[in-house]
C-alpha positions, 0 to 999 in steps of 0.5 A: 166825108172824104176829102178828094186827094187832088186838092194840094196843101200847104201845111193845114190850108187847101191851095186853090189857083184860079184859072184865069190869072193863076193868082194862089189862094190858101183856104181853111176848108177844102174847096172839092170842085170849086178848086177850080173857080175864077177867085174873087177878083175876076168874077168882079172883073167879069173874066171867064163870064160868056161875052153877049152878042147881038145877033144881027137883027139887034145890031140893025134895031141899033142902027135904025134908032132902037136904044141900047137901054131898050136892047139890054131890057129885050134880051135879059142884059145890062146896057153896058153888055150891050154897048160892049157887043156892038163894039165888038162887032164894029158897029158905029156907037152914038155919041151922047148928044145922039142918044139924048136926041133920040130919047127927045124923039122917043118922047115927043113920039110918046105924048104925041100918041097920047093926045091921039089916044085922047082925041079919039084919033088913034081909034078912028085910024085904027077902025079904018085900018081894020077896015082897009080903008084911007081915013079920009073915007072912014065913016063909022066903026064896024063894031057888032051890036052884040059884041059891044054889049059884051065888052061893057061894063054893065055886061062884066058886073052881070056876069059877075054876080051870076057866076058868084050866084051859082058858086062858079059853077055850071048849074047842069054838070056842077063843073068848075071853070077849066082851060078846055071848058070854061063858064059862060053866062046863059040868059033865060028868057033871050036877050034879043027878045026881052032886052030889058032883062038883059042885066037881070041876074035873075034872068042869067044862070052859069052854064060851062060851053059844053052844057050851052052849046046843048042848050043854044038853039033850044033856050025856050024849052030850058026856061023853066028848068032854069028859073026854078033853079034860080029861085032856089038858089041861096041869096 
């Protein structure tokens, strides 16, 4: 490879002079492009590196009790960089006893949220949220019978083993799981009329939402069809 001609030399050494503090440097191997790139020294120093700044909604966080530690970790920099940012743009640091204070609040705040958590408050306030409703007058949660069912336990084992059952595949189309057409389980003989085979792998099959939006409203006419293809699939 030819080696550029604008690179100086100083008898059998490529000179190299940093940008920033013009500091010279002799090379055994020609830099090319890199001729031109801070030397070691700045970089460690953090010269020519693009100064971070908090954009104002991050210094008013600051001033509201966010922690800089918090700041750096939201927008991908060291504290440090952090701290030298509000500086720059004059906002009032805390001193230390400040920032330990404010870590004691962050923690009682913490276990005091999770004896909420434990007790069932939180739940009960979050209902009543939902509900727009005061707490005082919260009387139960407004959960629908149905959906309960399906974020149990018992529901996520049946589904499992019905998908693995037909290959996590849609038993009519053969068609695999995508973004735009995922599986869901179908139960044969329906759940509202025979709950007690509500968890019955042999009463489930795998149908993509596609082929079970064709069969809902239909599920009586299909029940054969799919307890013959259950029967033969391999156990």
């Amino acid at each position: 490879m030819t080696r550029p001609r604008s690179v100086p030399r100083e008898g059998n050494l490529f000179v190299a002079i940093c940008p920033l503090c013009t500091k010279k440097r002799l090379l055994k191997n020609n830099p090319g492009p890199r001729r031109n790139s801070p030397c070691t020294s700045c970089r460690r120093k953090g010269k020519g590196s693009p100064k971070f700044h908090l954009p104002p909604a991050g210094l008013e966080r600051y001033q509201e009790g966010v922690s800089a530690a918090q700041l750096a970790r939201e927008h991908g920099v060291t504290p440090h960089a952090v701290l030298r940012a509000l500086t720059r743009a004059g906002v009032e640091r805390r001193t230390m006893s400040e920032a330990v204070k404010l870590l004691d609040n962050v923690s009682r705040a913490n276990a005091r949220a999770q004896q909420l958590r434990e007790s069932g408050e939180m739940a009960r306030r979050l209902s009543a949220g939902h509900q727009r409703i005061d707490l005082t007058e919260w009387d139960g949660f407004r959960s629908d019978y149905w959906a309960r069912i399906r974020s149990s336990h018992a529901w996520d084992e049946w589904r499992a083993k019905v998908y693995k059952r037909d290959d996590y595949r849609c038993v009519d189309c053969g068609r695999a799981s995508t973004r735009a057409n995922r599986l869901e389980p179908h139960h044969i003989r329906r759940k509202s009329q025979r709950p007690d085979l509500m968890f019955d792998v042999a009463n489930g099959v795998t149908l993509c939402s596609e082929c079970h939006r064709a069969v809902t409203g239909q599920e009586d006419d299909h029940i054969a069809r799919f307890e013959a293809l259950v029967a033969a699939a391999p156990r």
